[in-house]
N, C-alpha and C positions, 0 to 999 in steps of 0.2 A: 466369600471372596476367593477367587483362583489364585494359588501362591507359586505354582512349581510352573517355569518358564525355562525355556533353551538358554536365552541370553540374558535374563537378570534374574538375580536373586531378591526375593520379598522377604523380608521381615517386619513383622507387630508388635511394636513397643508400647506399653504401658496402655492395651489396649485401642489406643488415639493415635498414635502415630507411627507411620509407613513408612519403612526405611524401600526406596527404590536402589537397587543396585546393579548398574550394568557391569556384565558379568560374561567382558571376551577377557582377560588381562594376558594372553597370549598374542595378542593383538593389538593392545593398545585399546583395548575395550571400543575401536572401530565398528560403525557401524555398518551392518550389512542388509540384505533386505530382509531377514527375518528376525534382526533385533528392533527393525522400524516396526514392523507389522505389528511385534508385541510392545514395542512402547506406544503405538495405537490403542490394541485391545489395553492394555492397563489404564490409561488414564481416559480410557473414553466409559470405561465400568466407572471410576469413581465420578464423571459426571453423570451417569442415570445411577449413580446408587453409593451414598460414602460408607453405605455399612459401618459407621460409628468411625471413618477417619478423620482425624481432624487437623492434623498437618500432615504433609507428604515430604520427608527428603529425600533428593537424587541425588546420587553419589556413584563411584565407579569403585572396581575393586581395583584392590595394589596400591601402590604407593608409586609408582611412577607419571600415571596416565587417568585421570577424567575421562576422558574421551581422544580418541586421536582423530575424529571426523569420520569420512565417510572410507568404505573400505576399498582401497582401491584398488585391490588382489580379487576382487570381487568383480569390481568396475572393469577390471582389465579385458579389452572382449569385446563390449557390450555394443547393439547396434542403438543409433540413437532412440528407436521406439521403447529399446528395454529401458535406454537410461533414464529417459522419463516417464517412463512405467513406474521406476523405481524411484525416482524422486516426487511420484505423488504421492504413493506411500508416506516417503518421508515429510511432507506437506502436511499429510492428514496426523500425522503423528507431533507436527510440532504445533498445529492449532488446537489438539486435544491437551497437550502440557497447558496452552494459555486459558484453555476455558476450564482447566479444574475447577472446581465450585470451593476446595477447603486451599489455605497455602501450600506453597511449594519453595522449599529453601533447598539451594543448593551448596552442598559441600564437596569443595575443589579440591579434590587430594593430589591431583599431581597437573599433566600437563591438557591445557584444554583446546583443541586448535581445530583449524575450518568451522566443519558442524559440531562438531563439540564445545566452542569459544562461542557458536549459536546458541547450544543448549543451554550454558550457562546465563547467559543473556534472555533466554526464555523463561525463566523461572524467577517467582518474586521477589528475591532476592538470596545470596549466596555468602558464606564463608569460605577462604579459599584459604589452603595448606602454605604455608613458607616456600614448599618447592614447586608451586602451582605456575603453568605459564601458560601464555593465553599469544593469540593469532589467531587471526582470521585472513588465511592462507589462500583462500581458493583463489586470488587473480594470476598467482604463480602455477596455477594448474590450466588456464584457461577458461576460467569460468567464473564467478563473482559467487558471492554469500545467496546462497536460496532461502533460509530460512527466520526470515526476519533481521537477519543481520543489519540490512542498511538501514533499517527502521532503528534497531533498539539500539546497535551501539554510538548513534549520536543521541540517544533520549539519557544515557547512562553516562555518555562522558564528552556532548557538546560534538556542534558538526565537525568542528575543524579539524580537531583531536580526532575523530571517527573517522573522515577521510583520508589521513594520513595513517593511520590504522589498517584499512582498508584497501588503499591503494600501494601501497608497501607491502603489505605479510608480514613484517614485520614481528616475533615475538618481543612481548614485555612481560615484565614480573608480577608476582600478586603482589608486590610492595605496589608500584606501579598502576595497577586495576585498584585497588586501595586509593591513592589519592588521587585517582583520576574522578569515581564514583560508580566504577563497574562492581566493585567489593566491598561485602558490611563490613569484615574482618578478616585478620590474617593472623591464622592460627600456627601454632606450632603443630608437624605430625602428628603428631602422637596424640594430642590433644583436639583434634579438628573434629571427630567425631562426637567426644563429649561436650564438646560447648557448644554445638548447633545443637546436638540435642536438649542441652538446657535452654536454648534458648524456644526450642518446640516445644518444649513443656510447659514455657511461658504462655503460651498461645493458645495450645491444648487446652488451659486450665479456664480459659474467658469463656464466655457464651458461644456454643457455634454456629448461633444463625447470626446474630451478632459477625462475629468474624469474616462468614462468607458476603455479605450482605457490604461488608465496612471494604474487602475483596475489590468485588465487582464495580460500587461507588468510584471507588478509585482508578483502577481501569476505564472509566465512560468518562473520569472527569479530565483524566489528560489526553483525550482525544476531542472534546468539542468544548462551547465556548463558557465560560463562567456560569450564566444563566443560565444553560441547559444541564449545566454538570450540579448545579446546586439545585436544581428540582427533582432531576435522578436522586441525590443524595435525599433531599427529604421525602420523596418517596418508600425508599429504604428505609430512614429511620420509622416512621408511622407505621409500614409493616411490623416494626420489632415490639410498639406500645403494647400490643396485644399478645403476648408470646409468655409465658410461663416465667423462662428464664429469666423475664425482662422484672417480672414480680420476683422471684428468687433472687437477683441479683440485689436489688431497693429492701428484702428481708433480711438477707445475712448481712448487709452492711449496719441496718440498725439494731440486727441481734450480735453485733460484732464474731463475725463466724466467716468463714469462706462459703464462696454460696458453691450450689452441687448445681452443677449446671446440665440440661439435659437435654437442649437443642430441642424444645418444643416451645 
């Protein structure tokens, strides 16, 4: 796996899990079009190949900034064919976050706004820092959420809540993403790092065809209707009857052991 990037830093923890880290913090870790291009190539490698990952977290470097969305020192200039030049980039880079094949949690260490408050909302779910603040900014620029935003922030915290979200700019807090349902948790600084990490080790540690498999299910079920989502699903499990792990799993629970799980 390719680890040394311009605009994010990779780390492999405990073997199994992928610490992604966007990595402008002189900029508010903004993205511009060569940090899309490679948040492209990165998650479009772990779907033809996890090479043993089995969760992914995105996170930003600093303590003040997530992401501050798109760059607009960058944008400044642009004729409209470049802008949407560049925004298919970022297109193709934010359907490759949704079709990772293993999890993807995000940890909100400071501020998340426009495509950044997208990013977060792209990912299966997120812990977000105390000083973490979230907006989705773009109609104050001229331009609306491109990147799944109007889909996912009413799936996460209800339409009505999401168009006033939306149609405002409006910043709110991680307390706030918290009770709404945009946030699993809201961590202190200092601590935001090791407790998403424990909680990837959780997951890490389960079956990972298992995992991916439980993943996908869930994604096809809140997009179509009961019946079609509960055939997908038993589809998935009956692939998993057959699978090692699935025997490994049903051994070390009656040899009272943790089972070694091997994603075969």
């Amino acid at each position: 796996m390719r680890m040394d990037y311009e605009t994010y830093h990779l780390e492999l923890i405990d073997d199994h899990i992928l610490i992604v880290m966007m990595d402008r913090p002189e900029v508010r870790n903004a993205k511009n079009t060569k940090m899309g291009l490679e948040q492209k190539e990165i998650f479009e490698r772990l779907y033809q190949d996890t090479e043993g990952v089995r969760v992914v977290i995105l996170t930003g470097r600093g303590d003040k900034a997530f992401c501050a969305g798109g760059d607009l020192k960058e944008r400044k200039g642009m004729t409209d064919a470049q802008w949407r030049y560049q925004h298919a980039i970022y297109e193709q880079g934010v359907m490759a976050v949704r079709n990772c094949p293993v999890p993807v949690i995000g940890a909100i260490n400071g501020a998340a706004y426009g495509g950044g408050c997208e990013t977060a909302l792209n990912v299966d779910f997120c812990y977000a820092s105390t000083n973490a603040r979230f907006a989705l900014t773009e109609v104050t620029l001229g331009i609306m959420p491109g990147a799944m935003g109007t889909i996912n922030m009413p799936n996460a915290v209800g339409e009505r809540r999401a168009k006033e979200i939306i149609f405002t700019g409006r910043p709110f807090t991680a307390q706030e993403a918290y009770e709404w349902g945009l946030v699993n948790k809201v961590c202190e600084p200092g601590s935001l790092m090791e407790e998403t990490l424990e909680t990837a080790r959780l997951i890490a540690q389960n079956a990972p065809q298992s995992i991916m498999r439980a993943k996908r299910s869930t994604a096809v079920a809140t997009q179509v209707d009961r019946a079609t989502g509960y055939q997908f699903e038993l589809e998935a499990y009956n692939r998993l009857v057959g699978t090692k792990d699935r025997h490994e799993g049903v051994l070390a629970f009656n040899d009272k052991r943790k089972p070694n799980f091997t994603g075969e």
